[in-house]
N, C-alpha and C positions, 0 to 999 in steps of 0.2 A: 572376515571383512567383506563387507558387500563391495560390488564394483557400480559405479553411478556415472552417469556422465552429468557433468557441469562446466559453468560459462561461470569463470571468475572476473568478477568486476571492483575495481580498486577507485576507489573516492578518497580527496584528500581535501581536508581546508586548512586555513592557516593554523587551528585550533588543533585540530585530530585525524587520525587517518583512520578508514577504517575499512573493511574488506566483506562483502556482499556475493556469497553461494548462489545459484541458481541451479535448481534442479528440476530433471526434467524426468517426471515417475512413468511408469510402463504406457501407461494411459494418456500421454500425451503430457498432462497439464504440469507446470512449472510451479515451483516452489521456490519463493525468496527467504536466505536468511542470513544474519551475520555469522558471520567465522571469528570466534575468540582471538584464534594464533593461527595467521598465516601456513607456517611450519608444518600444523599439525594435518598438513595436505599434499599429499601426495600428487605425482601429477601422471602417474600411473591408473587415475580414475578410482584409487581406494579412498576410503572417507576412514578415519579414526572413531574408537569408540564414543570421544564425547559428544562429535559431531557428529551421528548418528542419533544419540538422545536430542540433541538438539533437533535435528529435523525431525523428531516425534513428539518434541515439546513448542516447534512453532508456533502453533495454531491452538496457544492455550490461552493463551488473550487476544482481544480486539485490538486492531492497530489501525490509525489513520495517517498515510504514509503520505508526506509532499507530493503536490505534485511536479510533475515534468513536462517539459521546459518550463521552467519560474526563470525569469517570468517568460509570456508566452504572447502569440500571436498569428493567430486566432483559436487556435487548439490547445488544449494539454492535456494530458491524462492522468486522472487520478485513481490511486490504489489503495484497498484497504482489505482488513482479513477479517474474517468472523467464525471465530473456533464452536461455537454452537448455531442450528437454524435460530432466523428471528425473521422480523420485519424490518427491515433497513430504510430511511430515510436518509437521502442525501441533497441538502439546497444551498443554493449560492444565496450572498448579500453581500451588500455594499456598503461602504463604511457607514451608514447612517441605519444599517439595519435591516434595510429594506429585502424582500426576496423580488432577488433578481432572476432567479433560475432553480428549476426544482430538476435534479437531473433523475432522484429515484422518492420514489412517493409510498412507504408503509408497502414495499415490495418481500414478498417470501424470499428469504436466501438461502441457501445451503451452507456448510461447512465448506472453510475454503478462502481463499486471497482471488479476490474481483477485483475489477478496473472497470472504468469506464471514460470515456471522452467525453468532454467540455466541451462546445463550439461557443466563444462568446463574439462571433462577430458581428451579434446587435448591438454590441454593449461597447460605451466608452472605456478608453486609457483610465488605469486606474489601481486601487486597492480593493480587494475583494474578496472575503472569506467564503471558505464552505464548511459547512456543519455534517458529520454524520452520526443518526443517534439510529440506536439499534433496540426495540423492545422483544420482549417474548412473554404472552401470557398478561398484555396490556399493563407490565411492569417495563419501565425503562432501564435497561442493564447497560447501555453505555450511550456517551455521546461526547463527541471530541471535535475542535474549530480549526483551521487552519490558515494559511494567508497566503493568496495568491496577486499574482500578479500581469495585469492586461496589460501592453504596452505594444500601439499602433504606430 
């Protein structure tokens, strides 16, 4: 068993509970994933075998991940992963469609879970989605909406 250091984070709603790994690899950068079964964690810093496949199997799909604080004021951060390089586009709209905000514009990315900050303190109290679509090779391989929320 490898030995890892990680920051366990526990989220609960009325509906489900669920438990959230962060790892932090030799190189600095932090890796987020969920933990099937609590249990199967040690808190001696060993990971179990299937959570080891797991953090090898992270980053095999695209994910666009809420963001945080929802809702927010004037900032949030939002996080997504991109298990192959592409061109990432990422823009905000307004219920009626409009683009209110381009935060990433047909940017090269790497392999990897990115974030980036929102500042909407142009922008009215409100509902407000953002989009991230991901191409490679001027094929579009993913794109997913989410809903945010300003409140001043």
């Amino acid at each position: 068993m490898k030995k890892l250091f990680f920051i366990l984070f526990l989220t609960s709603t009325a509906f489900s509970q669920s438990w959230v790994m962060k790892v932090s690899k030799s190189n600095g950068e932090q890796v987020t994933f969920p933990v099937q079964d609590i249990r199967k964690i040690t808190f001696d810093g060993t990971v179990g075998v299937r959570e080891q496949q797991l953090m090898q199997n992270v980053l095999k799909k695209f994910a666009l991940l809420q963001n945080y604080p929802n809702p927010f004021n004037p900032t949030t951060t939002i996080k997504y992963a991109v298990p192959q390089s592409g061109f990432v586009s990422l823009v905000v709209y307004d219920v009626l469609g409009k683009e209110v905000a381009t935060l990433l514009k047909n940017e090269q990315m790497e392999i990897g879970e990115h974030e980036i900050q929102f500042d909407a303190s142009g922008l009215t109290s409100g509902v407000y989605f953002y989009r991230l679509t991901v191409s490679q090779d001027g094929i579009l391989r993913y794109t997913a909406t989410n809903k945010l929320l300003l409140m001043k």
